[in-house]
C-alpha positions as CSV (number, residue, x, y, z in Angstrom):
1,X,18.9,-20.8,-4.9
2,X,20.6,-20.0,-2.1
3,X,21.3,-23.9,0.6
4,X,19.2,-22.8,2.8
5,X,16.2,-22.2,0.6
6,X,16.4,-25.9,-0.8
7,X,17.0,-27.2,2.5
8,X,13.4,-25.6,4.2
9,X,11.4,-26.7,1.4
10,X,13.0,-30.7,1.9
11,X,12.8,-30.1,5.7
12,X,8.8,-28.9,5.5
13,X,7.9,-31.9,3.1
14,X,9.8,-34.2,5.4
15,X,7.8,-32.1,8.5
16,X,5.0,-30.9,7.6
17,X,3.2,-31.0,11.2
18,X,5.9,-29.0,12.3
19,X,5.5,-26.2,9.6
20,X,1.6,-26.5,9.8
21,X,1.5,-25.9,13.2
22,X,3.5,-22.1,12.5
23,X,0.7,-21.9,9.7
24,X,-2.2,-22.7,11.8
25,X,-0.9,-20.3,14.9
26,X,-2.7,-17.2,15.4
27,X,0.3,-15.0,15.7
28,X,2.9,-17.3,13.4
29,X,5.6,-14.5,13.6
30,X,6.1,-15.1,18.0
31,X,6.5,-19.0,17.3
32,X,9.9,-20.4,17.1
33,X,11.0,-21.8,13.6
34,X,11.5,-26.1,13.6
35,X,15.2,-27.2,14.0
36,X,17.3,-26.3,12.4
37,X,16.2,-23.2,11.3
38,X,15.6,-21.2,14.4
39,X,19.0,-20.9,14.9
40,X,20.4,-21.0,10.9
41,X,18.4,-18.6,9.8
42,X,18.6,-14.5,10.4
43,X,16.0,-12.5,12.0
44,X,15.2,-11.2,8.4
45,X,15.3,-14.2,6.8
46,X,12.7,-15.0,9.5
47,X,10.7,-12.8,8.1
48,X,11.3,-14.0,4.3
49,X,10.0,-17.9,5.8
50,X,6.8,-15.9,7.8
51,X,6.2,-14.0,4.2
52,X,6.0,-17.5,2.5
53,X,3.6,-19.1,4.9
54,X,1.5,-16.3,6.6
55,X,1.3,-13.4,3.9
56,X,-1.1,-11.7,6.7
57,X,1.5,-11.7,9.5
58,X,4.3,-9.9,8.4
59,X,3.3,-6.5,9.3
60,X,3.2,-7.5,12.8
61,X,6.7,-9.6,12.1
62,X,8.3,-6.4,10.9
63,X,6.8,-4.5,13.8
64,X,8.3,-7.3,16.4
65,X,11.8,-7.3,14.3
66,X,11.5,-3.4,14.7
67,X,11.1,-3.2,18.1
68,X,13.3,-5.9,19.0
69,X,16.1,-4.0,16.6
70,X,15.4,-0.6,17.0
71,X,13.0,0.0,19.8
72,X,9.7,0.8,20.3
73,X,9.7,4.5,19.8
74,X,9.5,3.5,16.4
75,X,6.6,1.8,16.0
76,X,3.7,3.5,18.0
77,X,2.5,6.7,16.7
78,X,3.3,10.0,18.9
79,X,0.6,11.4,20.9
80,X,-0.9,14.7,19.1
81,X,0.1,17.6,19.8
82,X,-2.8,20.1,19.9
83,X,-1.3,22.8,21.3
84,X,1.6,22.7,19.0
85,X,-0.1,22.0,15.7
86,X,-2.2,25.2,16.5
87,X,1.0,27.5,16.9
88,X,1.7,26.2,13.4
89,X,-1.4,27.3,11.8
90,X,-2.8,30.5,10.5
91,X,-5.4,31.6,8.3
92,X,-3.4,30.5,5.2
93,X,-2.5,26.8,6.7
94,X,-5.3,26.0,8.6
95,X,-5.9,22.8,10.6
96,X,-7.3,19.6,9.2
97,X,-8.2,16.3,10.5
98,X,-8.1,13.7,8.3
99,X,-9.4,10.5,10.5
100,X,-9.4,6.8,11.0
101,X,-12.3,4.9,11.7
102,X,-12.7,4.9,15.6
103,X,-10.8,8.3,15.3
104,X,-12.5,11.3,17.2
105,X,-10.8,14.3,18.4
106,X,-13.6,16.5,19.0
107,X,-14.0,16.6,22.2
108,X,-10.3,17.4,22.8
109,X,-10.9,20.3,20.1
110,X,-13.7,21.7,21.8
111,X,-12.0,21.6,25.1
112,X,-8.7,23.6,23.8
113,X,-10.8,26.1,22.0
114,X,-12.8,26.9,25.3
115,X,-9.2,27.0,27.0
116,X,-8.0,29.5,24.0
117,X,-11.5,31.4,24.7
118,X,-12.4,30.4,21.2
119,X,-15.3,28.2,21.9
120,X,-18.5,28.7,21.0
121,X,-19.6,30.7,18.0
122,X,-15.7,31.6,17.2
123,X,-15.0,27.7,16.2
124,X,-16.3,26.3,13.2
125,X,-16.2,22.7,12.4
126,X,-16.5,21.5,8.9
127,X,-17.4,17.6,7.6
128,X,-16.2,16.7,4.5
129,X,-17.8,13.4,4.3
């Protein structure tokens, strides 16, 4: 094991409010590690400590270490392109919507097919489920 791994596990049992308190937060991965380890310990190995106490906040860890490192560009999804996806299609490679709960793009559909003059009884709209 590597000094520092031996070292949190003696400084939590010697601390426990201290490492409690990170566990009992609601969002564990903006709280600052106890002393010495906020300082002695990389952003990734941050996320390593986060990973051992809060399995359920480390997608939004490696979203902060993301943005922090990289920017935010890379972690919220591009707006769709309706226009664009429909100058990629064709009658071979139609469009399809697959959708997440809370999704709906209908009404935008509906609105670029009337501005295409292809609303009405020229669109057709299939469920699959």
């Amino acid at each position: 094991k590597q000094w520092y791994q031996r070292r949190v596990a003696i400084t939590a049992g010697e601390h426990p409010d201290q490492w409690k308190a990170i566990y009992d937060h609601p969002a564990p991965h903006e709280v600052r590690l106890p002393d010495p380890w906020n300082l002695a310990l990389s952003p990734m190995q941050k996320l390593v400590v986060l990973r051992c106490l809060r399995y359920d906040k480390v997608v939004p860890g490696v979203q902060d270490f993301i943005v922090e490192h990289m920017g935010r560009p890379y972690v919220e999804p591009p707006t769709f392109d309706l226009a664009g996806s429909f100058s990629d299609s064709n009658c071979c490679a139609p469009l399809i919507f697959v959708l997440s709960p809370g999704a709906d793009p209908m009404s935008a559909l509906m609105k670029f097919a009337e501005d295409e003059a292809m609303g009405g009884d020229k669109l057709e709209t299939i469920s699959l489920g």
